[in-house]
C-alpha positions as CSV (number, residue, x, y, z in Angstrom):
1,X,-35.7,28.0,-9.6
2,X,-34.2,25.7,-6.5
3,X,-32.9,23.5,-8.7
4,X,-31.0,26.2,-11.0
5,X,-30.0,27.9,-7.2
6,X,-28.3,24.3,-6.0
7,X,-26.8,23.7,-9.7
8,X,-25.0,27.2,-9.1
9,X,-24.2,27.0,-5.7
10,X,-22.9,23.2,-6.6
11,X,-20.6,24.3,-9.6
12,X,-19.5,27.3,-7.1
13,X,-18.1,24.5,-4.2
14,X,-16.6,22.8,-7.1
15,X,-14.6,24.7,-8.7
16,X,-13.4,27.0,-6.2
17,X,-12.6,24.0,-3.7
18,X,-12.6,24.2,0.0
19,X,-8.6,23.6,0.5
20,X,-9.5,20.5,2.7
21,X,-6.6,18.6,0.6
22,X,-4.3,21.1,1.4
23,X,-5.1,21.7,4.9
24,X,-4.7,18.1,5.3
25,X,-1.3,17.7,2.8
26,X,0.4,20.5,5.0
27,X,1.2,18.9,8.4
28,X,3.2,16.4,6.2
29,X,4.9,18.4,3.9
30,X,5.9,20.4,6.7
31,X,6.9,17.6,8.1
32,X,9.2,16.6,5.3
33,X,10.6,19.9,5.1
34,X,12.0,19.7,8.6
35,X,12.7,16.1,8.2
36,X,15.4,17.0,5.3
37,X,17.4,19.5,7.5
38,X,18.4,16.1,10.3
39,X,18.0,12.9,7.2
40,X,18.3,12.0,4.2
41,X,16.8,13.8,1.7
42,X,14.8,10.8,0.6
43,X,13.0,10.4,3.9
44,X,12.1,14.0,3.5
45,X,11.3,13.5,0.6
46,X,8.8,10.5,1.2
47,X,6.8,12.2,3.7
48,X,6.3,14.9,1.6
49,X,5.3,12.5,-0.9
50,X,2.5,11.2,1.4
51,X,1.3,14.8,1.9
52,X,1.3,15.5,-1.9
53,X,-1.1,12.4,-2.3
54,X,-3.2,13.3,0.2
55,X,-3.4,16.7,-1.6
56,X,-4.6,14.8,-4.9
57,X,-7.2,12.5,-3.6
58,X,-9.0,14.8,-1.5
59,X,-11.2,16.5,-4.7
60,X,-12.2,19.6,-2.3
C-alpha cells in the first residue's frame, strides 16, 4: 500500500508541476519586457530568451 500511496503522490508532483520554471523564467522575461520599451528589440528579446530556457529545463 505505501508504495501504490508514493506512486500516486509521485505521478501527482509530476504532472501538475510546481511552477519552479516559471517562477524562475519570470524575473527575466520581465526583464525583457521592460528592456524593449528603452533598446532594441533584439536585446529584449534575448533576455527573454534566457527566461524562456530557463522555463524549459527546469521539469517542475
Amino acid at each position: 500500500m505505501g508504495q501504490k500511496l508514493l506512486f500516486t503522490i509521485a505521478i501527482g508532483i509530476l504532472f501538475s508541476g510546481c511552477g519552479v520554471g516559471s517562477v524562475v523564467a519570470l524575473p527575466f522575461k520581465a526583464a525583457g519586457a521592460a528592456v524593449n520599451v528603452v533598446a532594441p528589440d533584439v536585446v529584449g528579446d534575448t533576455i527573454s530568451g534566457v527566461g524562456d530556457v530557463a522555463d524549459t529545463v527546469i521539469p517542475f
